[in-house]
Each structure stands twice: as structure tokens, then as C-alpha cells.
C-alpha positions as CSV (number, residue, x, y, z in Angstrom):
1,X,65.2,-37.3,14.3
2,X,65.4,-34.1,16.2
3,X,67.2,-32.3,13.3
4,X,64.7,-33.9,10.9
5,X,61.7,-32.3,12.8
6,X,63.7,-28.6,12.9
7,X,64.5,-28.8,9.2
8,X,60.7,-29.1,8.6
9,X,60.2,-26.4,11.0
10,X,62.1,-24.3,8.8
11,X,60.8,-25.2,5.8
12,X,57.0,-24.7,6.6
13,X,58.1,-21.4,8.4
14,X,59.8,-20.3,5.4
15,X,57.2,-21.4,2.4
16,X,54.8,-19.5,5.3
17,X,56.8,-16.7,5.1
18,X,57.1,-16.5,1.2
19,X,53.3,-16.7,0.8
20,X,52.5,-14.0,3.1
21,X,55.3,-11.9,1.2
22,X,53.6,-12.7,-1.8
23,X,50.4,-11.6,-0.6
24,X,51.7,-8.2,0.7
25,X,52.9,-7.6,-2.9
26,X,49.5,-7.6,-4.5
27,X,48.1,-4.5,-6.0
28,X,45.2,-3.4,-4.1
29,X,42.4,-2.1,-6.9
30,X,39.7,-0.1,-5.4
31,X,36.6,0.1,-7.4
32,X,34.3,3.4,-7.0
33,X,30.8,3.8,-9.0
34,X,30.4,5.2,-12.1
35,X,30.3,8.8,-11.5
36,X,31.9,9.0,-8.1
37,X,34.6,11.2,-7.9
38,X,36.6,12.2,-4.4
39,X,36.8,16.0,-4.5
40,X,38.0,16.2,-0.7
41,X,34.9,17.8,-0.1
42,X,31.2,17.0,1.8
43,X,28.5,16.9,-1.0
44,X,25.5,19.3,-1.1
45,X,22.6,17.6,-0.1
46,X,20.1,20.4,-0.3
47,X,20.2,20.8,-4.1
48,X,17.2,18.8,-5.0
49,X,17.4,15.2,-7.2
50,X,16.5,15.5,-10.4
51,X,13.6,14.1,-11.1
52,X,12.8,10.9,-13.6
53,X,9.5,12.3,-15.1
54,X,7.4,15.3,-15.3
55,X,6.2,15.9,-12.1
56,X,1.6,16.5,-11.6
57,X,1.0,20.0,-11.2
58,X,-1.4,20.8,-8.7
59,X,-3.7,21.2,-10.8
60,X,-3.3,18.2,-12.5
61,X,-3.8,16.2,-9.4
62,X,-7.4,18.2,-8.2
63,X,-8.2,17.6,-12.1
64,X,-7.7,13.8,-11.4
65,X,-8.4,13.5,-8.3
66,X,-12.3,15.0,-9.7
67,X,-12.6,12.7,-12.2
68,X,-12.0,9.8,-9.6
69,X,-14.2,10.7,-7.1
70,X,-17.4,11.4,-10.0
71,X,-16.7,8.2,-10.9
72,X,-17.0,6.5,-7.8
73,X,-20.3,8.3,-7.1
74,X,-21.8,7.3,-10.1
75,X,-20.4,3.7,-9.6
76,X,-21.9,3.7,-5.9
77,X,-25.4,2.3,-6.8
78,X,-24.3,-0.2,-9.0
79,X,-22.3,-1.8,-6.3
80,X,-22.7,-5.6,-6.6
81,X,-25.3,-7.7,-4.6
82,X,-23.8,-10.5,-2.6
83,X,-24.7,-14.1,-3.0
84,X,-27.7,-15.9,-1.1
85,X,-29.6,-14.6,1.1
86,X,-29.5,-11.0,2.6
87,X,-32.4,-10.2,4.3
88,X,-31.7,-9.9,8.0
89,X,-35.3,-11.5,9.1
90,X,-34.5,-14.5,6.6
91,X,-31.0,-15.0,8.2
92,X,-32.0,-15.2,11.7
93,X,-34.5,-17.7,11.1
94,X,-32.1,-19.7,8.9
95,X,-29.6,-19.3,12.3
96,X,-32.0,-20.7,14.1
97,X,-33.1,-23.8,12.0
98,X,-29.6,-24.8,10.4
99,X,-28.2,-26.3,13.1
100,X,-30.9,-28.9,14.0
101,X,-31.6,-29.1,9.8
102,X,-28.2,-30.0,9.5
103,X,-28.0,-32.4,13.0
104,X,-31.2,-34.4,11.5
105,X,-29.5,-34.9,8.0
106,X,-26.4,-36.2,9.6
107,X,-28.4,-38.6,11.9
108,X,-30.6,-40.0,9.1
109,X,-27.5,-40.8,6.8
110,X,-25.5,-42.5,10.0
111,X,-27.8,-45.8,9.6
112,X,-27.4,-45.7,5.6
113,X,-24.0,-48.0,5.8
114,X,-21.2,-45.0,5.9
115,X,-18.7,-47.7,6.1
């Protein structure tokens, strides 16, 4: 029984051994981007990127940046009215009555069956 038990010892050890061979034999592939190149150098970083698009001059952007703010001037007064009520005396008296308005509604629909 004992020799049975180092036999399989030495059979896991070896099939252990084989795979890890195996493994070690593997080419190792090393995958760079597109364009990436080792030159044994450091890269420049100060040239500038370039760029996707035409870039806005300056005086492109104070031409636009004009137009934008005329616009919203002229758009200014026709700024849309809110909803309801606005007028500040209105809404303080409305603050004042709403809540017993709204108590007295309440109580007269408790007796109306609300089953």
C-alpha cells in the first residue's frame, strides 16, 4: 500500500512537472499600439499635439461671444412669466388663508362617507 501511495506521488509530481515545463516553453507575444515604437529614448513632451480641427481665433471668439451676449439682451424682456399668481400682496394673503381654506375642506368631506 505504501509503494502504491509513492508511485502516485511520483506520477502527480511528474505530470506536475511536465505541465509547468510546458508552460515555460510558451512564446511570450507582447502587443504595443499602433504607432508605438521603442527608440530607447524619453519622448518630447513639449512639442504641442496636433490639433483635430481648426482652432477659434481670437477674434473669432469676441466675434461670437458679441453675437451671444446681443442676443441675450434683446431676449431679456421677453423672459417668460411664471404660472399663477405673482404678486407679492396676493401671495401673502393666500399664505395666510390656505391653510384654514384647506383645513375646512378636509373637515367638511370627513363626514361625507370616505370609507
Amino acid at each position: 500500500m505504501r509503494m502504491r501511495a509513492c508511485r502516485l506521488a511520483a506520477t502527480a509530481a511528474a505530470l506536475i512537472g511536465a505541465a509547468a515545463a510546458a508552460g515555460c516553453a510558451a512564446k511570450v507575444e507582447t502587443h504595443t499600439h499602433p504607432g508605438a515604437r521603442l527608440t530607447g529614448q524619453y519622448p518630447n513632451l513639449n512639442i504641442p499635439p496636433k490639433t483635430a480641427n481648426d482652432q477659434l481665433s481670437p477674434d473669432q471668439t469676441k466675434a461670437d461671444m458679441a453675437s451671444l451676449q446681443s442676443a441675450g439682451q434683446a431676449s431679456a424682456g421677453q423672459a417668460a412669466q411664471p404660472p399663477g399668481v405673482t404678486d407679492p400682496a396676493e401671495l401673502q394673503k393666500l399664505a395666510a388663508t390656505h391653510a384654514a381654506d384647506t383645513l375646512n375642506a378636509i373637515e367638511k368631506n370627513q363626514g361625507q362617507g370616505a370609507d
